[in-house]
ZAMARGU-4260 file (C-alpha; in steps of 0.2 Angstrom, whole numbers, plus 5000, padded with zeros to 4 digits):
<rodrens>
0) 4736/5076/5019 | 4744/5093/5018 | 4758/5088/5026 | 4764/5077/5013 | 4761/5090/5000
5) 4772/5102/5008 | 4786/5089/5009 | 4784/5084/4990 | 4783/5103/4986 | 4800/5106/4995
10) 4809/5090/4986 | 4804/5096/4971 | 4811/5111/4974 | 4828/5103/4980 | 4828/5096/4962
15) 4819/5106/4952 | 4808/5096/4943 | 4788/5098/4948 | 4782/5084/4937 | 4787/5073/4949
20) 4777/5081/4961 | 4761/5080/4950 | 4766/5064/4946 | 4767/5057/4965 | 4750/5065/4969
25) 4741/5054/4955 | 4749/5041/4961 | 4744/5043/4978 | 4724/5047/4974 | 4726/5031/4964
30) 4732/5022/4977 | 4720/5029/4990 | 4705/5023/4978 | 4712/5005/4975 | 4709/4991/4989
35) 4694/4992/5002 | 4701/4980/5015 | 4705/4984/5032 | 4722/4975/5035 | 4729/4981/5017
40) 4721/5000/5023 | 4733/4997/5037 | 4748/4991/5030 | 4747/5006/5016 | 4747/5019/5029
45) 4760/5011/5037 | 4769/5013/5022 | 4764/5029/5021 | 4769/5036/5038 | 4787/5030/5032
50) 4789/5034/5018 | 4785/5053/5024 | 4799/5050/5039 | 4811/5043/5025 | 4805/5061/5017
55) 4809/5071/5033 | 4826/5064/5035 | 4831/5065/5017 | 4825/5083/5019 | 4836/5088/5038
60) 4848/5080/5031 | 4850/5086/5014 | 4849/5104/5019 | 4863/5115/5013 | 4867/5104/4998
65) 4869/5108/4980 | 4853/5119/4977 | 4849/5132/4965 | 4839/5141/4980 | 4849/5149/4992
70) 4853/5141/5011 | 4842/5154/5021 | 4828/5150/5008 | 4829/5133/5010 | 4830/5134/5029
75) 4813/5144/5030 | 4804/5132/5019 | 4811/5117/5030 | 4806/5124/5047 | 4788/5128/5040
80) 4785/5110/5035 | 4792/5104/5050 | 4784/5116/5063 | 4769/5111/5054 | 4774/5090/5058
85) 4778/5090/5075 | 4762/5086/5081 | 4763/5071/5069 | 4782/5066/5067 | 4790/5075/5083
90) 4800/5058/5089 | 4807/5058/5075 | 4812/5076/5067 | 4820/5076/5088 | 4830/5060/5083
95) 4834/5068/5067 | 4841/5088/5072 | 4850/5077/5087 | 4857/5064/5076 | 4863/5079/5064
100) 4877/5087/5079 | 4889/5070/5077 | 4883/5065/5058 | 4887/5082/5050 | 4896/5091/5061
105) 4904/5103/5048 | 4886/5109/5046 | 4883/5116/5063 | 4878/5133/5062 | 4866/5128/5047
110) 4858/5116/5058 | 4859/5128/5075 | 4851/5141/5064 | 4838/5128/5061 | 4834/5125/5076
115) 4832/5142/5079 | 4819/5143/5068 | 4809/5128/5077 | 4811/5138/5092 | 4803/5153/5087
120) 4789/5145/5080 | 4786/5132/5094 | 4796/5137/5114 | 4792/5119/5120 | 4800/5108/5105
125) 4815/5122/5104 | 4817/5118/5126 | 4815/5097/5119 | 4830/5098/5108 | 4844/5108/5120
130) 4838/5094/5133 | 4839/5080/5120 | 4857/5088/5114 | 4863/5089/5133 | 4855/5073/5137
135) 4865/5066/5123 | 4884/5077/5128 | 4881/5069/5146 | 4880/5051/5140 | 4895/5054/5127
140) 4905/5061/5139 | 4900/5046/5152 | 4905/5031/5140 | 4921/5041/5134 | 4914/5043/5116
145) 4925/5061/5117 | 4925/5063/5097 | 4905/5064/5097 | 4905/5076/5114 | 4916/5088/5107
150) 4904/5090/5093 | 4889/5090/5103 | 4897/5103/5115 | 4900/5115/5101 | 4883/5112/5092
155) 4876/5118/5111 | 4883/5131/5112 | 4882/5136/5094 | 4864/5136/5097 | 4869/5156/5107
160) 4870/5163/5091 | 4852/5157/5086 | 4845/5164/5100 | 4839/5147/5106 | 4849/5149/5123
165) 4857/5163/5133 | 4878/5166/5135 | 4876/5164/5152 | 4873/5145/5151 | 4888/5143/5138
170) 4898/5151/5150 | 4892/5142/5164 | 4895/5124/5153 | 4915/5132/5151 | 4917/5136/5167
175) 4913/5119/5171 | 4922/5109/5156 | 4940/5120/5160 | 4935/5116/5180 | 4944/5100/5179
180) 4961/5108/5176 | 4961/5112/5198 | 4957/5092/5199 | 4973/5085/5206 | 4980/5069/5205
185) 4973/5065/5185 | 4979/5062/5168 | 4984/5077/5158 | 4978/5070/5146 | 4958/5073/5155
190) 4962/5092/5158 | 4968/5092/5140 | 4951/5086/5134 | 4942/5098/5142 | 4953/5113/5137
195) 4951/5107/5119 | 4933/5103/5118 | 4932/5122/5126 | 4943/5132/5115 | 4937/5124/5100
200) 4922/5131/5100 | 4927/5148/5104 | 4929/5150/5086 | 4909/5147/5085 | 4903/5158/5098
205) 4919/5168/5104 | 4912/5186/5099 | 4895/5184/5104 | 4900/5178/5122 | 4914/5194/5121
210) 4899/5206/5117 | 4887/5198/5132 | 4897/5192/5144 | 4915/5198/5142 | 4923/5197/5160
215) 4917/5180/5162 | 4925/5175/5146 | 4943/5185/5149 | 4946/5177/5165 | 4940/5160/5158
220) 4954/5163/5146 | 4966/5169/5158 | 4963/5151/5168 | 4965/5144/5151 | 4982/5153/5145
225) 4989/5148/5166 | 4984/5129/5162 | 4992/5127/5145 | 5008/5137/5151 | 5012/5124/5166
230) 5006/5107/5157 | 5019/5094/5152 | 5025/5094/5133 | 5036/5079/5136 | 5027/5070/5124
235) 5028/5080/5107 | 5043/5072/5106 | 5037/5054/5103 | 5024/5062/5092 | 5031/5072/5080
240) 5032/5066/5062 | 5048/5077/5061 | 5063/5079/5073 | 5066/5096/5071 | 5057/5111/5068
245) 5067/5117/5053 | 5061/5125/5042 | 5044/5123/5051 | 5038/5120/5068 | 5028/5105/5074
250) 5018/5109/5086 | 5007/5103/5102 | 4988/5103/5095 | 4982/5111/5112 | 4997/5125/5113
255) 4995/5128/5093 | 4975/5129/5093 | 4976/5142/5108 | 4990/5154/5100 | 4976/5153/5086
260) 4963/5158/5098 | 4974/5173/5105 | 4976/5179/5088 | 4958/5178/5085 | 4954/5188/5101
265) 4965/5203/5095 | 4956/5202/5080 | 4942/5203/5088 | 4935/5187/5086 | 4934/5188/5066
270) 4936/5175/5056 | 4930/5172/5037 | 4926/5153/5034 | 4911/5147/5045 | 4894/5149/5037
275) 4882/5160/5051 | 4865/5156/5043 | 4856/5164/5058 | 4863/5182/5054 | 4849/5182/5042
280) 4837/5178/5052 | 4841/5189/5066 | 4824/5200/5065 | 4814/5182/5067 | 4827/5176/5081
285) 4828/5190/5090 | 4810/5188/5097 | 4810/5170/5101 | 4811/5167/5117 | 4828/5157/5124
290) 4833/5142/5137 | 4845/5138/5151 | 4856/5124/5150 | 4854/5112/5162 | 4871/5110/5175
295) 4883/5099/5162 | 4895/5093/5175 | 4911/5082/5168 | 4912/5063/5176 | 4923/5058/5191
300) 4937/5051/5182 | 4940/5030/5183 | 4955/5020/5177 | 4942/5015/5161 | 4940/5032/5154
305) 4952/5034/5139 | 4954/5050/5134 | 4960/5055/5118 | 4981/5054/5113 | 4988/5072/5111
310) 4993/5074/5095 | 5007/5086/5084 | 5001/5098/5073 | 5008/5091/5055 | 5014/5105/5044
315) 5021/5102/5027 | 5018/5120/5018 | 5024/5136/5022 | 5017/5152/5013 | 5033/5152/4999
320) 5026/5136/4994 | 5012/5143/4986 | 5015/5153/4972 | 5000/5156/4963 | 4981/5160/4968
325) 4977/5165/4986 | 4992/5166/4999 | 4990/5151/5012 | 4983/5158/5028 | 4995/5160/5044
330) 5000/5143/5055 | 4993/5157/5069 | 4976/5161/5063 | 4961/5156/5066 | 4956/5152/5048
335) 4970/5140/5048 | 4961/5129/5062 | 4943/5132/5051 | 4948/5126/5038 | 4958/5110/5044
340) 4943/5107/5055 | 4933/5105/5040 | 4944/5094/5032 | 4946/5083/5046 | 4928/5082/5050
345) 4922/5077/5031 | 4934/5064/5031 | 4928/5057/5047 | 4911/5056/5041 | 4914/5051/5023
350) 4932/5040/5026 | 4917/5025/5020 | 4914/5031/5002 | 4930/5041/4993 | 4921/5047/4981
355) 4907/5056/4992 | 4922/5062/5002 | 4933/5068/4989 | 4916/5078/4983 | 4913/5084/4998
360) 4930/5092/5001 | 4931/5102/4985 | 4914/5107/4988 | 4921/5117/5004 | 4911/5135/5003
365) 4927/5146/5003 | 4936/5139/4993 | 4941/5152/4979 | 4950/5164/4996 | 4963/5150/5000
370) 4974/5137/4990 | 4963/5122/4995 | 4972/5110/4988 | 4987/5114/4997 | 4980/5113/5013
375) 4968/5095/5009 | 4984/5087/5004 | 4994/5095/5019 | 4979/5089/5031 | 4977/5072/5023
380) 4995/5068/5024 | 4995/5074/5042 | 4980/5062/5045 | 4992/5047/5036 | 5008/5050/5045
385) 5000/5053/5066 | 5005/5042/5077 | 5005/5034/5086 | 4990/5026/5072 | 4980/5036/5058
390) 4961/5040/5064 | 4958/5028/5047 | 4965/5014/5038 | 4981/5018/5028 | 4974/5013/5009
395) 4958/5028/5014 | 4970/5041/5012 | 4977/5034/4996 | 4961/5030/4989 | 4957/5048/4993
400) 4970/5057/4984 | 4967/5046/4968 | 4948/5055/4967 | 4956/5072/4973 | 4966/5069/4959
405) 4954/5062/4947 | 4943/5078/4951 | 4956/5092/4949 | 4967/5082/4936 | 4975/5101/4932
410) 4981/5109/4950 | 4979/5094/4964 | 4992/5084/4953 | 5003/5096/4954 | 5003/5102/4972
415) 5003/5083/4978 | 5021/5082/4966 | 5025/5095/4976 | 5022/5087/4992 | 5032/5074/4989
420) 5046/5081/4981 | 5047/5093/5001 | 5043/5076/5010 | 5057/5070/5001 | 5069/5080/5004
425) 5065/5082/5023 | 5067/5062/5026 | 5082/5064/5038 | 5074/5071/5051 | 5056/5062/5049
430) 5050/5048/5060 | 5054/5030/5055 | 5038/5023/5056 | 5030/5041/5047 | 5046/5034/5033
435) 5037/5017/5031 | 5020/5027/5028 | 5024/5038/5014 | 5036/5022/5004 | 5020/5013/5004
440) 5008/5027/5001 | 5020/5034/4986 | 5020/5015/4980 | 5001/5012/4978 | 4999/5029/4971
445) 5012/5025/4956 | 5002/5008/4955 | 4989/5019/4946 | 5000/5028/4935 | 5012/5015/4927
450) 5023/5019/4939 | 5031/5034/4930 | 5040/5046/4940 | 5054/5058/4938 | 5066/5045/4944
455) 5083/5053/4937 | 5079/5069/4951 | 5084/5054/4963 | 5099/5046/4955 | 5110/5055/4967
460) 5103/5046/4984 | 5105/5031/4977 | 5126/5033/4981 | 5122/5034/5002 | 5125/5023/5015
465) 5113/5008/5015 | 5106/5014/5032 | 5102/5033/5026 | 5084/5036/5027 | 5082/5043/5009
470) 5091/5027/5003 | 5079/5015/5013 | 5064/5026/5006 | 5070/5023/4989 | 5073/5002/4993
475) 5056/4999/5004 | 5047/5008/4989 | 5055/4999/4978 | 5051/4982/4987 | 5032/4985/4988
480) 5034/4993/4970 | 5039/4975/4965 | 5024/4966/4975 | 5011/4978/4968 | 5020/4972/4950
485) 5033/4961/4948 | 5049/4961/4947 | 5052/4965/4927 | 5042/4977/4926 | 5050/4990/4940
490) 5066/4984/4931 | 5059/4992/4914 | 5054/5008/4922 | 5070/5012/4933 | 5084/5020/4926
495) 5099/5008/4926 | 5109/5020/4938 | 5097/5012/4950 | 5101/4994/4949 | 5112/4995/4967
500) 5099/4996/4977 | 5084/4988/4965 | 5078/4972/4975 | 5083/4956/4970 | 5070/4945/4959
505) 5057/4936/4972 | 5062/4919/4967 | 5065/4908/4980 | 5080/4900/4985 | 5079/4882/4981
510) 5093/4869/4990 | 5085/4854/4989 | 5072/4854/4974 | 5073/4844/4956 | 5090/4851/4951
515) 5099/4849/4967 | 5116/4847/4971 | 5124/4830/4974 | 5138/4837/4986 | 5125/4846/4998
520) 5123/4834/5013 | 5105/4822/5013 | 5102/4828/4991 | 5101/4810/4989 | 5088/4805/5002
525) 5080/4824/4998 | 5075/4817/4978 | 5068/4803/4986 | 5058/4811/4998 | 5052/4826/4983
530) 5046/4810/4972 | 5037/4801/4987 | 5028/4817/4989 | 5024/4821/4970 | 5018/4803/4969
535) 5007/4805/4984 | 5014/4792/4997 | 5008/4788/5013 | 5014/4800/5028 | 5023/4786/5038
540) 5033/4781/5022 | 5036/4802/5020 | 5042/4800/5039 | 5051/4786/5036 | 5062/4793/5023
545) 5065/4808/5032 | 5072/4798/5046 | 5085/4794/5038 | 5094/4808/5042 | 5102/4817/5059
550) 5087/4826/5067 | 5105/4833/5079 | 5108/4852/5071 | 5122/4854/5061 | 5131/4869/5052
555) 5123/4872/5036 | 5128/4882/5020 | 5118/4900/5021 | 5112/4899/5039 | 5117/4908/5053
560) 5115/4893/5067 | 5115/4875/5066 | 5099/4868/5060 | 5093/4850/5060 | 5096/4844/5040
565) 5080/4834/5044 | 5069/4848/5046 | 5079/4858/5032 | 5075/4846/5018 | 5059/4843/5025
570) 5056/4862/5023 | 5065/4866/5008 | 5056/4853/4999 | 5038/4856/5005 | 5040/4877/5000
575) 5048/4871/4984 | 5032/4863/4980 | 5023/4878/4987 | 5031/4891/4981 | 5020/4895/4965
580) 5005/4905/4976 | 5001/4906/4994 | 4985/4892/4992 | 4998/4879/4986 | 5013/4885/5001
585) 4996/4884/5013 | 4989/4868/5007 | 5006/4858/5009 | 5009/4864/5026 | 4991/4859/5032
590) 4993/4842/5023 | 5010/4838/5031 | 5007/4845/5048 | 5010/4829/5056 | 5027/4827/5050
595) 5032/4848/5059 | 5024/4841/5075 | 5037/4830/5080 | 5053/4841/5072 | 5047/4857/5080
600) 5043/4854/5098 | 5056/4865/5104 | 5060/4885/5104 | 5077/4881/5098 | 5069/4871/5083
605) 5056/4884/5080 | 5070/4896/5078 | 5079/4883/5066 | 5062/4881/5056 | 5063/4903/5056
610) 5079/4903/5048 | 5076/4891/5036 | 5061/4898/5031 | 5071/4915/5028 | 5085/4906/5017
615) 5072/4900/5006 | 5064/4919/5007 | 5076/4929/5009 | 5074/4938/4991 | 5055/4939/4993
620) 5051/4950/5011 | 5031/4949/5005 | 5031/4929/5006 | 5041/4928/5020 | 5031/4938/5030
625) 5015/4930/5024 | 5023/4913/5029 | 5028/4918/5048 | 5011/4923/5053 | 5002/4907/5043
630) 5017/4895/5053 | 5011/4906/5071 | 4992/4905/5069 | 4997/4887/5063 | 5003/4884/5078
635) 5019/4879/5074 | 5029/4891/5080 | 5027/4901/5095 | 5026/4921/5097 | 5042/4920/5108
640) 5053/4910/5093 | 5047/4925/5081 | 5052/4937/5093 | 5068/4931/5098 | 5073/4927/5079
645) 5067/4947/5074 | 5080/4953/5087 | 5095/4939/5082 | 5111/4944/5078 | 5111/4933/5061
650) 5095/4949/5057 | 5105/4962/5060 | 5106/4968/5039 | 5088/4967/5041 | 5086/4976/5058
655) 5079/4990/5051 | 5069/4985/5036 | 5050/4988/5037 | 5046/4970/5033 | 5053/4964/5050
660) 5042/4973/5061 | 5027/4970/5048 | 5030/4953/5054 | 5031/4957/5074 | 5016/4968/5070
665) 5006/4954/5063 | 5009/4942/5075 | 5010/4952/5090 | 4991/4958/5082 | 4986/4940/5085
670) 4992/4938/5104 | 4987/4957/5109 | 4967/4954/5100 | 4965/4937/5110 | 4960/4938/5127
675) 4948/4953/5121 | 4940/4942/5108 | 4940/4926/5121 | 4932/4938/5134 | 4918/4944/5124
680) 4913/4926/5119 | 4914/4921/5137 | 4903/4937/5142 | 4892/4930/5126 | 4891/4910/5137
685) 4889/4918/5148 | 4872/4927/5145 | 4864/4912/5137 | 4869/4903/5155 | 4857/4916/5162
690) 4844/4915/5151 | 4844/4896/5152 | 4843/4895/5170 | 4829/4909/5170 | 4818/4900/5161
695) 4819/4884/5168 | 4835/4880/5179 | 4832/4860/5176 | 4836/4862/5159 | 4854/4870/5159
700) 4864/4867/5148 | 4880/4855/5152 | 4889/4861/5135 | 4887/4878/5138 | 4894/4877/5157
705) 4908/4866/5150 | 4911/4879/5136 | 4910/4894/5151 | 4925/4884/5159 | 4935/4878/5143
710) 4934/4897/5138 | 4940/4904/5156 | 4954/4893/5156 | 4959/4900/5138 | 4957/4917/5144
715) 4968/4913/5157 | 4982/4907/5145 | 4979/4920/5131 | 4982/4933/5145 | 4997/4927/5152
720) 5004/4925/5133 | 5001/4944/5129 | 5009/4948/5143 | 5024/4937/5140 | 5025/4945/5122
725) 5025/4964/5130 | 5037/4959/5142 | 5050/4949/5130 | 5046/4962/5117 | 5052/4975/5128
730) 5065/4965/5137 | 5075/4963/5118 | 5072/4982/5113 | 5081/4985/5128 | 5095/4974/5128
735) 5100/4979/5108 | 5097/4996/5113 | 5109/4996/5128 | 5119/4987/5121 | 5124/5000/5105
740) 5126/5013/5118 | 5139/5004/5129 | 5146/5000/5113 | 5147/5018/5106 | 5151/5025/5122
745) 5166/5014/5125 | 5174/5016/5109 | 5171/5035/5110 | 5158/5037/5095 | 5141/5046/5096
750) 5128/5034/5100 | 5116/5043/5090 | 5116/5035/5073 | 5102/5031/5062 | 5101/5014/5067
755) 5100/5019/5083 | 5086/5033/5080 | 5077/5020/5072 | 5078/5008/5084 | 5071/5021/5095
760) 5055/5026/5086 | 5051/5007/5083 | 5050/5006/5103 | 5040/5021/5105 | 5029/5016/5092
765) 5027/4998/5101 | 5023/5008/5119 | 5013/5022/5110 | 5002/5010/5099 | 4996/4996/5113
770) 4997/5009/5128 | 4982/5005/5132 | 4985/4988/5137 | 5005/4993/5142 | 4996/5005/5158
775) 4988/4986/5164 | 5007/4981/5164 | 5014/4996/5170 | 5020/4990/5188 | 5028/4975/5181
780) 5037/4984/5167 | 5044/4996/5180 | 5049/4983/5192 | 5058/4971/5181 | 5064/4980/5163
785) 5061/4998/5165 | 5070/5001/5183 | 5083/5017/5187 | 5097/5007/5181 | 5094/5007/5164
790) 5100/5018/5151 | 5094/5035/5153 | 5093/5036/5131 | 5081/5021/5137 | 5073/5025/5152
795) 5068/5044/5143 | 5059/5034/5129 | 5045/5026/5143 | 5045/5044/5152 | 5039/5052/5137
800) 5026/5037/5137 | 5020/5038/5154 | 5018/5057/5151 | 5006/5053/5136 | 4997/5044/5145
805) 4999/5053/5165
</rodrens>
């Protein structure tokens, strides 16, 4: 068929190579001419008809990809062979230009300008598409799915400069969108959606809708610049990865993009960085016909919507920063946002594959009029250290700037040394959980390069107080230096003016192993039980032995608290035994369980069992923690003990060490997850309850109907636990908080010391983090732990919360 010819003709040209075109045509006569029965006829052309969709798709979507032929070229040839398919394949090329709005959004006007080109050739399929796109902006904005209907909403309107639809619809769709800012009585964070979805597009159609309809859009600017002038900021605070704006300013996103925008508008709407395909095509475009948007109206707001979390703008370079090449556009300017944009989209749709995202963000079209690597490591940084969380998983951006690297080993190298020698520097003012970010990230990235760095520029930080954030940087990235590597081998690489604050070799701590001491209280029944255990003895002689001594706490050597010596040999000599890898520490606790169940059925001996546990860790954080959360999903020891053991005096050196709340954070993972995962197999029973009973009510299932009720009951109980955890998690963040200020303030000090400040972030990253499920609480917290009599340094930390979320 002629169809297929024209999409094997434009492949070919894609990769220059027209034998492989001649080729596939003899292929396909012989194929025609082999086989005469009906069913294999039927299967063939079903094979066929896909394998031409398959072709459609890898056409749309490969448009504007590494071609010798230029984009406008390439876009004519495209719209020909699929104006000439639509009778044929038009489900599908709809599915395809609508699927292209979310799955390439950095390549909207090419695919706008596309569409365009549809419309002129065929008025009926150009009107199908802007109701499929608006069909799909409605049902994004309904389920909350804000990221995708921000896209859509700027493909939409894009789709003005293409002809395909007249301003007046755009600014009807703005007028509604920025509508919601007289709604009284919901979030902020709602209005600031809206704004935001409105105002990032204006950089896509801003001076068309200036030239057609320029009243409507300078007073729907006007009610824009009155919104964003009177709306709460409270909670840039919590948000900013720096606590000051020297030397530069962190901004709001919302208040940053719109000075942006106003610096655009007296520019009058010029920018230099999005590709306008259709200005090509303007004599075609012009004569097509156009459409008018349907009424977009945004959805009554419920206490299920969740709208985005306002965010800081993240800036790391300034123009003096770069010295050669092109100057680093303005923080003001529109080109600024442009670029970023771009950035931050390609990584969202490439965060899967490094390698095709690290290609892809190189590739950007203008590169050669700004300093790209500057701004890709600014942006992915600022992607790494948001809070409250990063949009991706921590080792992405890591990944990502090893292949950044790997594809400009001469300048991105460079400008990333850079980075961190200025993150460096500015560590006293950064966010303690932004701190914790970059001593990780720094440590995997040395992992990759032997770990050589210019240590001897630090040599002087190594002389601060234990508690000073460039000090801690240098320990935690030291720490996960050593579980990357081991412990030697840091040692071999650091020079030896770093030796005070290098981290003890990960041994354990062994009391009661093969070489123990005769004057430590039970070391003689301690042998007896090691060889019982090496020689495989029955668990009631193990028990036996063990009862031998007091099961009554006692004080013992290197322990904070009495501790029962029962369940200190017991432990000590079980780790000992496991102590070469996690499967061998894993397999002993499973195999002597039993002997735990009667020694820790208590909190007060699960708080024992914690402390003996960090004895015997104490010189390896990465064990320790790996051990805690095994011991909690064990079973053994409850979320309440770990908590109440994080915030015990005996912890206070390690208060403020990342390992600690790596372990709350692990295990308070675990509680939080529960109740949704018990729920969704409840909902799961549920169904097949149904379906049972529709098909023939005598046959219902007793086990599922006992399963629906066993699972309702744990649902009930994983519930009340994470509600418990929030409550006692806040309750102690609290009390050590107060506490430091009553403190400070009675002897006449300021309060405002780094332990303090860290405290502080770790509780607004606590609230921030799970504010989802923290609003579901918020009465109670109120009522019982955040009420007017606490501490105003407190109380301040959960307005700016409810703020973010208000």
């Amino acid at each position: 068929p002629a169809c297929a010819r024209r999409i094997d003709v434009y492949s070919c040209i894609l990769v220059e190579d027209l034998s492989t075109w001649l080729q596939r045509i003899s292929m396909s006569r012989r194929r025609r001419s082999e086989g005469s029965d009906d069913r294999d006829r039927y299967a063939k052309r079903r094979r066929y008809e896909d394998d031409i969709e398959e072709q459609l798709e890898s056409l749309i979507l490969g448009v504007g990809e590494k071609s010798t032929a230029s984009l406008e070229s390439n876009l004519e040839d495209l719209a020909g062979v699929l104006a000439s398919d639509l009778l044929s394949h038009r489900k599908r090329i709809l599915e395809l230009l609508s699927k292209t709005a979310t799955a390439m959004p950095d390549k909207t006007s090419v695919y706008s300008t596309l569409v365009g080109l549809l419309n002129a050739k065929s008025y009926n399929f150009g009107g199908t598409v802007v109701e499929k796109l608006i069909a799909n902006l409605v049902e994004a904005l309904t389920s909350s799915d804000f990221v995708n209907a921000r896209y859509l909403l700027r493909f939409v309107v894009d789709l003005v400069n293409a002809n395909v639809i007249v301003p007046a619809s755009v600014m009807a769709v703005f007028e509604s969108f920025v509508s919601v800012t007289m709604e009284s009585d919901v979030a902020q964070v709602r209005s600031d959606w809206y704004v935001y979805a409105v105002i990032s597009a204006l950089p896509w159609v801003g001076a068309i809708l200036s030239e057609k309809k320029g009243l409507e859009l300078d007073k729907l600017l006007d009610t824009i610049d009155q919104y964003i002038g009177k709306r709460n900021k409270d909670h840039v605070e919590g948000l900013r990865v720096w606590r000051t704006d020297e030397p530069l300013a962190q901004r709001d996103y919302l208040e940053s993009l719109w000075e942006q925008i106003k610096h655009m508008q007296k520019d009058d709407w010029k920018e230099r960085f999005i590709p306008r395909p259709y200005i090509a095509f303007d004599g075609v475009l012009r004569e097509a016909l156009q459409h008018t948007l349907p009424p977009v109206y945004p959805p009554a707001h419920n206490e299920s919507s969740c709208y985005p979390t306002p965010q800081v703008v993240f800036r790391l370079f300034d123009r003096s920063d770069v010295t050669d090449g092109p100057s680093l556009p303005g923080t003001d300017t529109i080109d600024r946002y442009v670029v970023e944009e771009f950035i931050h989209q390609t990584i969202d749709v490439f965060h899967k594959d490094r390698k095709a995202c690290a290609l892809a963000l190189v590739s950007f079209p203008g590169k050669t009029k700004l300093p790209l690597n500057y701004m890709l490591v600014e942006a992915i940084f600022g992607d790494l250290f948001r809070l409250p969380l990063p949009p991706h998983i921590n080792i992405m951006y890591g990944s990502l700037l090893l292949e950044l690297c790997k594809l400009n080993p001469s300048t991105l190298p460079v400008v990333l040394a850079q980075a961190v020698v200025l993150l460096f520097d500015r560590l006293d003012t950064m966010n303690t959980v932004a701190l914790d970010r970059f001593a990780v990230w720094f440590s995997y990235h040395l992992s990759n390069f032997q770990y050589r760095w210019a240590w001897e520029d630090w040599e002087a930080q190594v002389s601060l107080p234990g508690d000073h954030p460039k000090r801690k940087f240098l320990t935690e990235a030291l720490e996960i230096c050593i579980r990357l590597a081991y412990h030697q081998r840091i040692v071999e690489v650091l020079p030896e003016s770093y030796s005070p604050i290098l981290p003890p070799d990960t041994q354990p701590v062994i009391k009661y192993g093969s070489e123990v001491k005769d004057s430590l209280p039970g070391s003689a029944v301690s042998q007896r039980f090691l060889t019982q255990v090496r020689n495989k003895a029955s668990l009631d002689e193990l028990q036996s032995t063990l009862n031998e001594l007091p099961v009554e706490p006692g004080q013992s050597s290197g322990l904070p608290f009495p501790v029962s010596l029962r369940l200190e040999v017991l432990l000590h000599v079980l780790l000992a035994l496991g102590s070469k890898s996690f499967s061998h520490m894993f397999m002993a606790l499973t195999k002597f369980r039993s002997l735990f169940n009667e020694l820790i059925a208590s909190e007060e001996a699960e708080l024992q069992c914690l402390a003996i546990v960090f004895d015997f860790w104490r010189n390896c954080p990465q064990m320790l923690t790996v051990l805690v959360e095994k011991l909690h999903r064990m079973k053994i020891i409850g979320f309440k003990s770990v908590v109440k053991w994080l915030f015990h005096p005996a912890m206070n050196g390690q208060f403020t060490r990342w390992y600690i709340w790596d372990i709350l954070n692990q295990v308070g993972k675990k509680v939080i997850e529960l109740p949704d995962a018990v729920s969704k197999e409840l909902q799961d029973v549920d169904e097949k309850l149904k379906q049972v009973k529709g098909d023939d009510p005598d046959k219902t299932s007793a086990d599922l109907q006992d399963k629906a009720v066993s699972l309702t009951e744990d649902l009930e109980k994983a519930e009340t636990e994470r509600k418990e955890l929030f409550l006692i998690v806040l309750q102690h963040f609290i009390l050590v908080l107060t506490q430091h200020l009553a403190e400070h303030e009675k002897e006449g000090k300021d309060s405002h010391t780094l332990w303090f400040m860290c405290t502080r972030d770790r509780l607004r990253q606590f609230l921030y983090e799970h504010q989802k499920v923290v609003m579901t609480y918020r009465s109670t917290l109120e009522a019982l732990l955040f009420t007017d009599e606490v501490d105003p340094e407190v109380g301040n930390v959960y307005h700016q919360f409810g703020t973010l979320v208000a």
